[in-house]
C-alpha positions in Angstrom: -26.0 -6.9 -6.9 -23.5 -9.2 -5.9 -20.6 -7.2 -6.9 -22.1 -4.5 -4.3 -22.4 -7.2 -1.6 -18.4 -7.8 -1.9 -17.7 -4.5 -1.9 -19.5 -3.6 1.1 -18.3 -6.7 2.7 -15.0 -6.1 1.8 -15.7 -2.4 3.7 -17.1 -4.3 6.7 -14.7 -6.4 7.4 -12.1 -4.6 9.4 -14.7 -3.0 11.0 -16.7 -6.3 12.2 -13.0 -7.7 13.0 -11.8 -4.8 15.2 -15.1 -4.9 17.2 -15.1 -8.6 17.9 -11.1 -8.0 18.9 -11.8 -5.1 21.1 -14.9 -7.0 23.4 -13.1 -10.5 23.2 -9.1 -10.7 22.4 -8.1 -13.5 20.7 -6.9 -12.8 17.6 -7.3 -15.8 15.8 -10.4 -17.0 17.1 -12.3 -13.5 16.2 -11.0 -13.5 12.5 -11.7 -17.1 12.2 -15.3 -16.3 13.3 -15.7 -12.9 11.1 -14.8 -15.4 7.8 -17.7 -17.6 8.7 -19.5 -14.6 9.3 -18.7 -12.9 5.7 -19.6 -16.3 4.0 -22.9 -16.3 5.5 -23.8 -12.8 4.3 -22.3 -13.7 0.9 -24.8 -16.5 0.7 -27.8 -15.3 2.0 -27.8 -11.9 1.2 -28.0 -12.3 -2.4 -31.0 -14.5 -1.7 -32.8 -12.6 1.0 -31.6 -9.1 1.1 -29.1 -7.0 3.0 -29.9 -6.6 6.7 -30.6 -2.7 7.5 -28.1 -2.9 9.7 -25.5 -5.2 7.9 -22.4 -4.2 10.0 -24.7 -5.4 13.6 -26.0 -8.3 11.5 -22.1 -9.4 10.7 -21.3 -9.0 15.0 -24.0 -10.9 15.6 -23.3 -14.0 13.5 -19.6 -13.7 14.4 -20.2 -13.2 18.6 -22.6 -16.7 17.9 -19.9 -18.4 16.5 -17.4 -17.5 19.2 -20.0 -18.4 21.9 -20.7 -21.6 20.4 -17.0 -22.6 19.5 -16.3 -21.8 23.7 -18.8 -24.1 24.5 -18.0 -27.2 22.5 -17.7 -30.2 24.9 -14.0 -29.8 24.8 -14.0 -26.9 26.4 -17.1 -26.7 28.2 -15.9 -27.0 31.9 -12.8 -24.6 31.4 -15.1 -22.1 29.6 -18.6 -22.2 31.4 -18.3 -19.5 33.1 -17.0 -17.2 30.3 -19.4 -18.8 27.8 -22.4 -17.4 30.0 -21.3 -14.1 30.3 -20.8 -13.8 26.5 -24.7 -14.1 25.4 -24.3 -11.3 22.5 -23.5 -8.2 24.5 -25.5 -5.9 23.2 -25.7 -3.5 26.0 -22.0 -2.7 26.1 -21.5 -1.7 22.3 -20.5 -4.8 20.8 -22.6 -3.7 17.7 -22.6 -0.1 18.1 -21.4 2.6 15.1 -17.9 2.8 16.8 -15.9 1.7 13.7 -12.2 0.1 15.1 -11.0 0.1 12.1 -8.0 2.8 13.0 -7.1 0.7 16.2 -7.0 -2.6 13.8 -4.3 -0.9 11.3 -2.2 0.2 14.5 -2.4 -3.4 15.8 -1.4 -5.0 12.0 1.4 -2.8 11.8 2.8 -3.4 15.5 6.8 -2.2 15.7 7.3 -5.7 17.0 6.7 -7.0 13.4 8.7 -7.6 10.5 7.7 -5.1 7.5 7.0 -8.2 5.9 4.4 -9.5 9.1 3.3 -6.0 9.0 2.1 -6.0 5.3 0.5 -9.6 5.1 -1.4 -8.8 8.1 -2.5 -5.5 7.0 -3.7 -7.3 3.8 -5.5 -10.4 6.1 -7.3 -7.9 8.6 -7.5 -4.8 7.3 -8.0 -5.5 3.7 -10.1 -8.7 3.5 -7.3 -10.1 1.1 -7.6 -14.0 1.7 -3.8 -15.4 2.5 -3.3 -17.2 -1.5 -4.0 -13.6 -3.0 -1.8 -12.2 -0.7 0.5 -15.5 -1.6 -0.2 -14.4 -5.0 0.5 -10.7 -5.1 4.4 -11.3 -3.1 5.0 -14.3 -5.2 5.6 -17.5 -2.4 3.4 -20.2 -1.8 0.8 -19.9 0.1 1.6 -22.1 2.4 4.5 -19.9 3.1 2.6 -16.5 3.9 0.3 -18.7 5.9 3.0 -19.2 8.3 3.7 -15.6 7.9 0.9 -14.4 9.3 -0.1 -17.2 12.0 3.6 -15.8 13.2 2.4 -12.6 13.2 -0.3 -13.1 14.8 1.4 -15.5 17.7 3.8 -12.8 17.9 1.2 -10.1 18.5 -0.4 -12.4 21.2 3.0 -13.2 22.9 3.8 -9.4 23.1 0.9 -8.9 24.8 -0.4 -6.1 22.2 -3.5 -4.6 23.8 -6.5 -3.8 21.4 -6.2 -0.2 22.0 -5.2 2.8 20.4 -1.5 3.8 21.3 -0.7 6.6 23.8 -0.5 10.3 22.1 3.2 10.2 22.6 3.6 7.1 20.5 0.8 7.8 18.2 2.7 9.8 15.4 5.6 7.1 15.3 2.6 4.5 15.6 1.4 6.0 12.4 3.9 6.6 10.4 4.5 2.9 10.4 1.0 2.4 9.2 1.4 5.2 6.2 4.8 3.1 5.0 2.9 0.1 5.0 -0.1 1.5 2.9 2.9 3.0 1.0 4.7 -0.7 0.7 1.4 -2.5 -0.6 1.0 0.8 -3.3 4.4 0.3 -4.4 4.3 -3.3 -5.0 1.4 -3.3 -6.6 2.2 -0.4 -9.2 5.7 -1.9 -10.3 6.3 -5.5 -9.1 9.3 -6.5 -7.9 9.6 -9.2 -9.9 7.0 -11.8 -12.0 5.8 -11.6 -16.0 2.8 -8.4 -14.7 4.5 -4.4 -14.5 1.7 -3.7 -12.1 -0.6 -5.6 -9.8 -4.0 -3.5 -9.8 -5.5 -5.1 -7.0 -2.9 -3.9 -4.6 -2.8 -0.3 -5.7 -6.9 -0.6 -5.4 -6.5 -1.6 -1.9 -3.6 0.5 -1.2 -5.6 3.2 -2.5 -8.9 1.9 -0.5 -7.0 1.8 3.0 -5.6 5.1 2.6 -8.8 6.8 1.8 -10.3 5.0 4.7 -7.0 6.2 7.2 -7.7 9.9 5.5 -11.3 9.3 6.8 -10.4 8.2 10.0 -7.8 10.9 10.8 -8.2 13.8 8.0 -6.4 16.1 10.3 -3.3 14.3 9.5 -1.4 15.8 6.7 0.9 12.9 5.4 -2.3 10.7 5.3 -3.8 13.2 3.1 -0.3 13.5 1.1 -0.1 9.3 0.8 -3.7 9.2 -0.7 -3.0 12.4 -2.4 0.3 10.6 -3.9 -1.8 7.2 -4.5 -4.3 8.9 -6.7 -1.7 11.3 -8.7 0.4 8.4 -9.5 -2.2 5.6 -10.2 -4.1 8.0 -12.8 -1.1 7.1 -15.4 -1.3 3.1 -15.2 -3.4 3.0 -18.4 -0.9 4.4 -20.5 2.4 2.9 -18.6 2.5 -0.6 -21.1 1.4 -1.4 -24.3 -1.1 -4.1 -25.4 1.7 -6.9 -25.2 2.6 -5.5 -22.3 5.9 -3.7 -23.0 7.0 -0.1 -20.7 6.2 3.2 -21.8 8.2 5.9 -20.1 6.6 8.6 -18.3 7.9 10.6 -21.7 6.7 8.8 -24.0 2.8 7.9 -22.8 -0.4 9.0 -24.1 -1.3 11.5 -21.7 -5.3 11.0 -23.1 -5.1 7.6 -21.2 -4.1 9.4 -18.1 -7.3 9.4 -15.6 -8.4 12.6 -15.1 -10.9 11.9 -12.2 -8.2 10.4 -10.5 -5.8 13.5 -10.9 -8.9 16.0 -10.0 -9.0 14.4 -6.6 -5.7 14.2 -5.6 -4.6 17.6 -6.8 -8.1 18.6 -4.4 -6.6 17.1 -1.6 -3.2 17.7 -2.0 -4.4 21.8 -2.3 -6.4 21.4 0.9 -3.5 19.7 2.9 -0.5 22.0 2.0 0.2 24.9 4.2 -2.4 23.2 6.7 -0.8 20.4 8.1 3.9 20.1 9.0 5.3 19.0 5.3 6.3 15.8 4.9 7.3 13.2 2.4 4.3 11.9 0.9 2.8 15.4 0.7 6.4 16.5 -1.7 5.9 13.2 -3.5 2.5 13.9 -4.5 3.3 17.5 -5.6 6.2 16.5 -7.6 3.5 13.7 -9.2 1.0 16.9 -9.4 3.4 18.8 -11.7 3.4 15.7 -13.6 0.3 14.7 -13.9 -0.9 18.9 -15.1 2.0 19.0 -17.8 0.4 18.8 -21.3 3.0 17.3 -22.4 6.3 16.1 -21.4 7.6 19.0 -23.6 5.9 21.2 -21.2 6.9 19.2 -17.6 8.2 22.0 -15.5 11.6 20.0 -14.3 12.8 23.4 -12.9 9.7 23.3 -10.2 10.3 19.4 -10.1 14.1 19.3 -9.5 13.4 22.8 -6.2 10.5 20.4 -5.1 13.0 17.3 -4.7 15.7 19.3 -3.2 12.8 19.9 -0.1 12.3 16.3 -0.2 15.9 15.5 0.1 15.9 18.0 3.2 12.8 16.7 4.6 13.5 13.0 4.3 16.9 12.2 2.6 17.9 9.1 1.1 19.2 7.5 -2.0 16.3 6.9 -4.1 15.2 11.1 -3.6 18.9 11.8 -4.5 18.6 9.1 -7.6 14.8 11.2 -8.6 16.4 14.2 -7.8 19.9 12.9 -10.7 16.7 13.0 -13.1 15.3 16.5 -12.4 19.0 17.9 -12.4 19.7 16.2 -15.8 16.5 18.1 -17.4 17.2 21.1 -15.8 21.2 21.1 -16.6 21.8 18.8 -18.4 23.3 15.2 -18.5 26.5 15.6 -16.9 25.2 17.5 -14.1 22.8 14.3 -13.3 25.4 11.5 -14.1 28.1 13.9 -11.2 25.2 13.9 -8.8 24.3 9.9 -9.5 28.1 9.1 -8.5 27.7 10.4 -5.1 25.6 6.7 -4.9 28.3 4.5 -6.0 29.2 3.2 -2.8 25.7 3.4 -1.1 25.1 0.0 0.0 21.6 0.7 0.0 21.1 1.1 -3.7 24.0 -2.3 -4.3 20.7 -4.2 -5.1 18.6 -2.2 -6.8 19.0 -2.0 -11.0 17.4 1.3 -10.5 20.7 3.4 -10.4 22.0 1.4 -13.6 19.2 2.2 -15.5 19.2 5.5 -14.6 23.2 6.0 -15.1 22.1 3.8 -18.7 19.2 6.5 -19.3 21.6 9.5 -18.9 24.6 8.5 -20.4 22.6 7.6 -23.5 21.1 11.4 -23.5 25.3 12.7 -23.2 25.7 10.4 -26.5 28.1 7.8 -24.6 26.3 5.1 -25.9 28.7 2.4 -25.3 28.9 3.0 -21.9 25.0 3.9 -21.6 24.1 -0.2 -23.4 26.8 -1.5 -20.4 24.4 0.1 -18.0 21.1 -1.1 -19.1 22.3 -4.6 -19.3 23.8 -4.6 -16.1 20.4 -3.3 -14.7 18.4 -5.4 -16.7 20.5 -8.5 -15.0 19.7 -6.7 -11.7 15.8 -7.1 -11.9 13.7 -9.6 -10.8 10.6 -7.8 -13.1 10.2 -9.6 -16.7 8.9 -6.6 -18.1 12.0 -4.5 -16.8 14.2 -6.9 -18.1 12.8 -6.8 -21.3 12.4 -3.0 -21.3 16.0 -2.5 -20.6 17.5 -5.2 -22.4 15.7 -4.1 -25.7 17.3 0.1 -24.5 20.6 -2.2 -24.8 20.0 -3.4 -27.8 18.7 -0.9 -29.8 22.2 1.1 -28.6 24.1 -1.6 -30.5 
């Protein structure tokens, strides 16, 4: 019972939030007054029963405590006026079935933001999150990511962001910023950056949450439907990705049982609905590179020549390093190991990857499979140096060591 309470609070939330924001501005004030408003359902609902209409009950509370905060004595005289006109608008949709959620996600991920503002905000708003989970998940104090998002949010108000949904010329740009940030939170949450976990599963969940509810919002949109698609394909494999202590298993080497195969039904559903419907973009490639994963029967069976044709599209669609470093893999399977070590030295001098112990343990991973094992144990000890992950560290320096 109460687990089914949080959850549909949880859905509420940005909902509740984005109509308060819409009738009244102010931010701050309206997620302040959505909190108290989520506490009070979470302690009298269990007790008395959900409301038939929980999502008008949640306005309600929330428009009271925004009416009675603007008519505190302190601000009585410079809000009298306002304060009467405010008596729980009913009549002009306040509480009607219009969900704002969309409009919220646009606002959390405003282009005026850092990517960092944008994806603590997203998390605060849009995901119910409270700021020492989110403090938790990105690994500073929480006193820290409070700032972060009270600067967000000062910024948003200084920029003068209007609660509305962006014009139709800005709208695809507009939401391409909001799919990166659902693909941020995913990303984070499925290999850490750093900290003793691999993975963080309450950030994939909500990743994986928010992007079903964008796909719901907008299911015309093909890269939405490719992110979730993406989201689902990849997440089905997190079971068998460490061992009980918590050590890495490669994709090669996991027990493909553990795999979920809800998980894959669904995306490979969407994913076959979406292609062919919708312009191509990266997340819809991603997912059906994971899709020709996640069928395989076995890594003896992967079809690397589809993978590696599928990444050079991705590399035309949306170039960069890491697609080039993915597609070093592919080539090396197809070709063998010299042809993916030739195509990984074409990122030597990218300064984009000079941080990143990705391409190390990658260069490691191949040069091992040509048999230049000195060379391959330099590599994964430079890239175990490289990351911040504890689990990475260990995964690589124990490929070092066994090359010894």
């Amino acid at each position: 019972m109460q687990s089914n309470i949080e959850d549909l609070l949880r859905e509420l939330a940005p909902q509740v939030l984005g109509a308060l924001v819409r009738r009244y501005g102010q931010f701050d004030a309206c997620e302040d007054a959505m909190q108290e408003a989520l506490l009070a359902a979470a302690r009298q609902w269990p007790k008395e029963g959900t409301p038939d209409n929980p999502r008008s009950w949640l306005v309600t509370v929330a428009s009271r405590r925004l009416v009675d905060d603007w008519r505190s004595e302190e601000a009585r005289r410079r809000r009298e006026e306002t304060a009467a006109s405010l008596e729980l608008p009913r009549a002009q949709g306040l509480a009607s079935d219009r969900d704002d959620t969309l409009t919220l996600l646009f606002l959390c991920c405003h282009p005026s933001l850092t990517v960092p503002s944008q994806l603590a905000l997203t998390l605060r708003a849009v995901g119910g999150l409270t700021t020492a989970e989110i403090a938790s998940a990105f690994l500073v104090p929480e006193s820290t990511m409070a700032q972060r998002i009270s600067r967000a949010k000062d910024r948003i108000k200084a920029g003068g962001a209007q609660f509305t949904l962006p014009p139709a010329s800005e709208r695809g740009e507009r939401l391409r910023v909001v799919l990166q940030v659902l693909y941020l939170i995913f990303n984070e949450g499925y290999t850490t950056s750093s900290g003793p976990e691999l993975n963080r599963a309450d950030l994939t969940a909500e990743a994986i949450r928010l992007a079903r509810m964008l796909h719901q919002l907008v299911p015309e949109e093909g890269e939405g439907a490719g992110l979730l698609a993406l989201m689902l394909l990849t997440d089905a494999r997190r079971a068998a990705r460490t061992t009980a202590d918590g050590s890495i298993v490669p994709l090669d080497e996991q027990d493909r049982s553990l795999w979920n195969s809800s998980q894959i039904e669904e995306g490979v559903a969407i994913l076959t609905r979406t292609l062919g419907k919708a312009p191509v973009g990266p997340y819809q490639m991603q997912a059906a590179i994971a899709a020709v994963h996640d069928e395989a029967p076995s890594a003896q069976e992967t079809d690397w020549p589809q993978i590696l044709a599928l990444y050079e599209v991705l590399e035309r669609v949306s170039p960069g390093p890491v697609v080039t470093l993915n597609r070093a893999v592919a080539l090396a399977m197809v070709n063998g190991p010299r042809a993916g070590l030739a195509l990984l030295g074409t990122l030597d001098d990218d300064e984009r990857m000079a941080h990143s112990h990705r391409l190390e343990a990658v260069r490691g991973h191949l040069l091992e499979r040509a048999g230049e094992l000195a060379a391959a144990r330099v590599s994964y000890r430079k890239a175990a140096r490289m990351t911040a992950s504890i689990p990475e560290q260990r995964y690589l320096a124990l490929k070092a060591a066994r090359l010894a």
